[in-house]
Phi, psi and omega in degrees: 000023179306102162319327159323297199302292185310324186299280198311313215261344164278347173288294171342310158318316174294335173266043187013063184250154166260181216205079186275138198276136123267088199231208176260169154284330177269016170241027158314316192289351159327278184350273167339321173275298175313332183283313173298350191258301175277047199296007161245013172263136194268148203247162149213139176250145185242130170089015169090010151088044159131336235320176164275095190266326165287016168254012187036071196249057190295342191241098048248031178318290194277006176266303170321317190295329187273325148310322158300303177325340193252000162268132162300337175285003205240131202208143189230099152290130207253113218179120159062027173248001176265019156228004165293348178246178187313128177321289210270340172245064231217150182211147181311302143003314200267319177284337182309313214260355139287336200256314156334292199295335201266337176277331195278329209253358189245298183102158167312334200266317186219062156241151163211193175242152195232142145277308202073022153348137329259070150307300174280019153324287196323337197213344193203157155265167180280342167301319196261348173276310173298317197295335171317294222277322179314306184318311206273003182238001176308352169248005180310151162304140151339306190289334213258003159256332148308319144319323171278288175346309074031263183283318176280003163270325171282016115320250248298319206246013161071030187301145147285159186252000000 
């Protein structure tokens, strides 16, 4: 929270630029106060910011997260979470009740999709990552899977289609 920091990550706007988050989970309450000291600067927070997923740790993850969801300046890529879970056993099960709480609390309109690519080597192939996240988002509506997959990154991030 360095008046510097904060000075410089508010300048981004005038050049209509973003600010991708790459954190913990315990440094969400940081966040939260920065993405609020810079309500025109547009945020991505990336890989759901960490949580403890092999320790199934929703809490106080998912109470941060939710709080973060209610600044408008803000978008939650769904990313770089299968090695935050057991590397070598990790089942589509163990990421379900984040990527909910992370669908729940952003709404369709400010999620996207992430590989973390090639990071995530380390715990998945990328094949075995996308068929996840498809399974655990298959009941999502069409448009609202398309939004993720797609569309709000080419919005969020100014993609020409």
């Amino acid at each position: 929270m360095r008046p510097d920091f904060v000075a410089g990550v508010r300048l981004l706007a005038q050049y209509n630029l973003s600010f991708d988050l790459c954190i913990k989970h315990w440094q969400l309450p940081g966040v939260i106060e920065l993405v609020r000291r810079c309500p025109d600067t547009a945020f991505i927070l990336d890989h759901l910011g960490k949580p403890g997923i092999k320790q199934r740790q929703l809490n106080p993850w998912q109470a941060d997260l939710r709080k973060l969801a209610e600044l408008p300046n803000i978008v939650c890529k769904i990313s770089g979470i299968v090695t935050e879970a057991d590397h070598e056993s990790w089942q589509p099960a163990d990421l379900e009740p984040f990527v909910n709480v992370a669908l729940d609390a952003f709404g369709e309109e400010r999620v996207l999709f992430g590989s973390d690519w090639p990071v995530d080597l380390l715990a998945s192939t990328y094949r075995r990552w996308y068929e996840t996240l498809e399974g655990l988002t298959a009941h999502l509506s069409l448009l609202a899977r398309r939004k993720l997959w797609a569309e709000n990154a080419q919005h969020f991030y100014r993609i020409d289609r």
